[in-house]
C-alpha positions in Angstrom: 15.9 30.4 35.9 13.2 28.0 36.7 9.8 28.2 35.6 7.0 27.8 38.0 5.1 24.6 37.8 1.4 24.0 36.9 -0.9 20.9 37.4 -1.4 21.4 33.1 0.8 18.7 31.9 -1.6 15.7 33.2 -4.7 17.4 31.3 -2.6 17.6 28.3 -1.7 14.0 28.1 -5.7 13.3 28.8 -6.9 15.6 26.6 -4.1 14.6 23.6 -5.1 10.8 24.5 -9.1 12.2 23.9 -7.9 13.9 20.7 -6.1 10.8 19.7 -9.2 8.5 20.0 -11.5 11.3 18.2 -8.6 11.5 15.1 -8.2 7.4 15.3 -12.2 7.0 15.5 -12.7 10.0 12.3 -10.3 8.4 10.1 -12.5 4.8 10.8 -15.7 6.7 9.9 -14.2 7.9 6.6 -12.5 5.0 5.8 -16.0 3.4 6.2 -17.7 6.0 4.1 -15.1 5.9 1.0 -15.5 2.8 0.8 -19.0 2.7 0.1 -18.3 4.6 -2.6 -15.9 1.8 -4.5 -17.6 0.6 -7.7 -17.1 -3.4 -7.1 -16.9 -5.5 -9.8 -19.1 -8.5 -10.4 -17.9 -12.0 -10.8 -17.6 -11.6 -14.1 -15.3 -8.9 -14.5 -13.3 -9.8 -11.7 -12.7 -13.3 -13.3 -11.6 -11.2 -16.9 -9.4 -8.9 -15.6 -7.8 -11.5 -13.2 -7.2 -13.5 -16.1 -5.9 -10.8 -18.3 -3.5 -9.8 -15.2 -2.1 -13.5 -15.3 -1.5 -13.7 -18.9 0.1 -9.6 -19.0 2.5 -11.0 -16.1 3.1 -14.1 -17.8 4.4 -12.7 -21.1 6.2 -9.9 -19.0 8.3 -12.9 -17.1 9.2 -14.8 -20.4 10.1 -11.4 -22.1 12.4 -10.6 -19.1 14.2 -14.1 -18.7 14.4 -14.2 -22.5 16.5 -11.1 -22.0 18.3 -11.8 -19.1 19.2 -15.9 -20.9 20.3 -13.3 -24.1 22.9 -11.3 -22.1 23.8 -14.2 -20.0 24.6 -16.0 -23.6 26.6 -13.3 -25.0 28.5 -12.4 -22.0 29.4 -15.9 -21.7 30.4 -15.8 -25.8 32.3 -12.5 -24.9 34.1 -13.4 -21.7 33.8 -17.8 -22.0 
């Protein structure tokens, strides 16, 4: 069986190419809008907690290559 053809499919692609834009065009607006709601911090703070981001990643490097030098050291006691 065959189904009869209709001249709908070219509106379809049209109108899902409209909806597209509207959707792509919405989710600009909000974007837009949510971020006027971010509290930004001053100079200050952004200086503080960019320095207190550094030293927390700093420590957690050393504490992790101090581990990794530890079980490198014993698995070369164990197995050297």
């Amino acid at each position: 069986m065959t189904s009869p053809t209709t001249n709908q499919e070219p509106q379809k692609k049209d109108s899902s190419r409209i909806e597209e834009a509207k959707k792509k065009n919405n989710f600009l607006i909000s974007t837009y809008d949510e971020l006027k709601l971010v509290s930004w911090p001053n100079k200050q703070q952004l200086f503080s907690e960019s320095v207190a981001v550094i030293i927390m990643v700093s420590f957690s490097a050393a504490a992790i290559a101090s581990v990794s030098r530890f079980y490198g050291w014993l698995a070369l006691q164990i197995f050297g």
